[in-house]
C-alpha positions as CSV (number, residue, x, y, z in Angstrom):
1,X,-27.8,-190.0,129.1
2,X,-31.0,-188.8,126.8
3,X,-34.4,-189.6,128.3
4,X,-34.5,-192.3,125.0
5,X,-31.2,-194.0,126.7
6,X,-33.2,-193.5,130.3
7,X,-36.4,-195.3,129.0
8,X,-34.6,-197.9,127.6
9,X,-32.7,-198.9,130.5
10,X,-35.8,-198.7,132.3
11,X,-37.6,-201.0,130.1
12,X,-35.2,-203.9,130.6
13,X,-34.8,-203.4,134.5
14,X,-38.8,-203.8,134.1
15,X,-38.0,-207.4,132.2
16,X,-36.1,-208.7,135.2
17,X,-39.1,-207.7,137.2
18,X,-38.0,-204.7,139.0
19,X,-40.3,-201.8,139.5
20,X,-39.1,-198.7,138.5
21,X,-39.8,-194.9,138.5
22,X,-38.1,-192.4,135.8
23,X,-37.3,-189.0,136.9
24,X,-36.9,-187.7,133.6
25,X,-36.0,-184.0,134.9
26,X,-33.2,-185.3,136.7
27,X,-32.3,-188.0,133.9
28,X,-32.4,-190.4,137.3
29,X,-34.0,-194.1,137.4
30,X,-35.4,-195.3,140.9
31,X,-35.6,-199.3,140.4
32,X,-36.7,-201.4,143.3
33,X,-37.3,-205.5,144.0
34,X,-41.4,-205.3,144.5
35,X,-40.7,-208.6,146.8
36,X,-38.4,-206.6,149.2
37,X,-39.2,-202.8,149.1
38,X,-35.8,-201.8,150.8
39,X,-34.0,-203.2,147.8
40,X,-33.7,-200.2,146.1
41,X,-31.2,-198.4,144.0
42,X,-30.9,-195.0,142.3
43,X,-29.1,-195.0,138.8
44,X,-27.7,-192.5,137.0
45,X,-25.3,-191.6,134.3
46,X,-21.9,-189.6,134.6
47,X,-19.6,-189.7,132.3
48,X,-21.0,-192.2,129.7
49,X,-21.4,-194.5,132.5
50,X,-24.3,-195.5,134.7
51,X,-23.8,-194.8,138.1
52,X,-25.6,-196.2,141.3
53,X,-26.2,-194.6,144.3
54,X,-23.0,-196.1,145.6
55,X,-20.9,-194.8,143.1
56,X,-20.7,-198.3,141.8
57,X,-20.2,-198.3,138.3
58,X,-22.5,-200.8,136.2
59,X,-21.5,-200.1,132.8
60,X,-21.6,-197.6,129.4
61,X,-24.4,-195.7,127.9
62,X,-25.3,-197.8,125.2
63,X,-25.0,-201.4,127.1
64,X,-28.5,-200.7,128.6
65,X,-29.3,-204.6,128.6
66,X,-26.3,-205.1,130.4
67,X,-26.9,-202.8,132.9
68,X,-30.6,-204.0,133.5
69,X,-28.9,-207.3,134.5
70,X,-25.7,-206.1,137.0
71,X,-28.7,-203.8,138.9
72,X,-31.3,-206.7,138.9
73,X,-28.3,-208.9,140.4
74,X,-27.6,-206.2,143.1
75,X,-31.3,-206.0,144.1
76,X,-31.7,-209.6,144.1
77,X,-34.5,-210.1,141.3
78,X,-35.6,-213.0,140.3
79,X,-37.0,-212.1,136.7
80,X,-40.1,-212.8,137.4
81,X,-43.5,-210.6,137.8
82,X,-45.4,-209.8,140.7
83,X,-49.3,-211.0,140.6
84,X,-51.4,-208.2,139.4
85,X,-48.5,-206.0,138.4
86,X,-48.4,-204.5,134.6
């Protein structure tokens, strides 16, 4: 994983309404539900596949809008944006 492949993975967890934090020096996304702050998950990628924190596989590099989805099903988002958030 590039920080281009990072920042685009990022930018569709951000469409499902998570809030999330690149770590670009670590090539390591922290994604969160901004309606429950202790749904969190840590994503990386090993491999050629993105990782969670679990060692739960969500899918390849390159299926970054796929991957959005499977996290924003494990942390329970909705899709939809807080008040007041960017």
């Amino acid at each position: 994983m590039d920080a281009t492949d990072l920042q685009r993975l990022a930018g569709y967890l951000r469409e499902h309404g998570l809030q999330v934090v690149a770590l670009e020096p670590e090539l390591r996304l922290h994604a969160s539900n901004p309606f429950h702050g202790l749904l969190t998950e840590e994503i990386v990628a090993v491999d050629g596949r993105y990782v969670t924190s679990f060692g739960s596989e969500i899918g390849e590099e390159g299926r970054e809008r796929e991957c959005a989805h499977r996290v924003a099903h494990l942390l329970a988002a909705s899709g939809v944006t807080p008040v007041g958030a960017p």
